[in-house]
C-alpha positions in Angstrom: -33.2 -43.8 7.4 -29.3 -42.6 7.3 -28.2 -40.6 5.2 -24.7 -41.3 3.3 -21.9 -39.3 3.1 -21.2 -37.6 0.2 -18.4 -39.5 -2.1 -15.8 -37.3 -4.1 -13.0 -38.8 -6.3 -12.1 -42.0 -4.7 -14.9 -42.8 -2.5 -13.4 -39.8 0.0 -15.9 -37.6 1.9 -17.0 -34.3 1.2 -19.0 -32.8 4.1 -19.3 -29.5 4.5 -16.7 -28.4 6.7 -16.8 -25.9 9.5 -13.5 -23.6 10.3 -13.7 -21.3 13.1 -10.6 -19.1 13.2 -8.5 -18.4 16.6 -7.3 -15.5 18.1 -7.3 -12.6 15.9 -7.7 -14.7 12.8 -10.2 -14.0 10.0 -11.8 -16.0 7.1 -11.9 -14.5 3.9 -13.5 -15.5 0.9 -11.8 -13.6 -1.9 -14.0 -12.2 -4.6 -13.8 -13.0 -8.1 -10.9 -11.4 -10.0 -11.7 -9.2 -13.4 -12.0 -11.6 -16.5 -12.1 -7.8 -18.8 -9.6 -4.9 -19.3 -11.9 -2.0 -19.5 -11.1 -2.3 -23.1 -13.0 -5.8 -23.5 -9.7 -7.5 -23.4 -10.6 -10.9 -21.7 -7.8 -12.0 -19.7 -6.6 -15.7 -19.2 -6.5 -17.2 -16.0 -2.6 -16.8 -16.0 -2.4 -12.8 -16.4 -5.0 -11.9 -13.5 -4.1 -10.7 -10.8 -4.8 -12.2 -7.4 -7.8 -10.6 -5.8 -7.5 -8.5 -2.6 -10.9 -7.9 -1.7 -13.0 -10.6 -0.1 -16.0 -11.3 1.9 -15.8 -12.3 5.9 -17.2 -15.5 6.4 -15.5 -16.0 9.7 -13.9 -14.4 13.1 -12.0 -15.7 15.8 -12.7 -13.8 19.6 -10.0 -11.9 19.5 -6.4 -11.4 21.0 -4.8 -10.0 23.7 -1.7 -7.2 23.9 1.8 -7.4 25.9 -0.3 -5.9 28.8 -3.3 -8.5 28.6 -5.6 -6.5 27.2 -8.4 -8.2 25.2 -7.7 -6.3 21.9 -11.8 -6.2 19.9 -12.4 -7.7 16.6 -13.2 -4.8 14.6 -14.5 -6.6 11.4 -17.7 -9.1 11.6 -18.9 -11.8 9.4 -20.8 -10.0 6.1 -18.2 -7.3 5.8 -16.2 -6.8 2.5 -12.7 -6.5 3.3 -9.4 -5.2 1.6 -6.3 -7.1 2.7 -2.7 -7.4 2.0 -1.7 -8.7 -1.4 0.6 -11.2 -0.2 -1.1 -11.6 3.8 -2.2 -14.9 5.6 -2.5 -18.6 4.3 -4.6 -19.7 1.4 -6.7 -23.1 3.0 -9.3 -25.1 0.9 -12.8 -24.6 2.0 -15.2 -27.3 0.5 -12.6 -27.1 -2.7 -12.9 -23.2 -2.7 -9.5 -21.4 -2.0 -9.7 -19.1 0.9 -7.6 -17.1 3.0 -7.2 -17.1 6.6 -5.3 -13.5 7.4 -5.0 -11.6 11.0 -7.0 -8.4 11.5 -3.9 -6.4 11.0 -3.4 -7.4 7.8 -6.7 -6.0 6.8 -6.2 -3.0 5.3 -10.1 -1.4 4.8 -13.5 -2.3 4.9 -15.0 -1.5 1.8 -18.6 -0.4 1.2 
């Protein structure tokens, strides 16, 4: 028996997708911004701030230097990352925003 696709808003599919990043890309998953001041304030959606720590979901094989050097990935899928505030593109990830950013703009891992 086949299955059927799944059917969003106007009959579109929604299959999971799959996004492999190139070169020295990486996929981030950003982490959930602070709802609470640490004085309880809740904050609405329009005063947080955009988060800048994420989780790797993603790694492209690397790039090479002037000289044609393979330069190594440094981060791996599972890490938790800090990147640049205003770094690579956001892309939409089974209607999750995302980043894709290069390895130089990540900034630390964090443990």
């Amino acid at each position: 028996m086949k299955k059927k696709p799944l059917q969003g808003k106007g009959g579109q599919n929604m299959a999971k997708q799959t996004i492999v990043p190139l070169f020295d890309n990486v996929l981030i998953k950003p982490l959930q911004a602070e709802e609470r001041l640490p004085s309880g304030i809740l904050l609405p959606d329009s005063a947080k701030e955009k988060p800048q720590i994420g989780q790797v979901m993603a790694v492209g094989a690397g790039a090479t230097d002037d000289k044609g050097n393979q330069v190594k990935m440094i981060v791996k899928v599972g890490d938790k990352v800090m990147y640049k505030k205003w770094g690579g593109n956001e892309v939409k990830v089974n209607a999750e925003e995302w980043m894709i950013v290069e390895q130089k703009d990540i900034l630390a891992i964090v443990e």
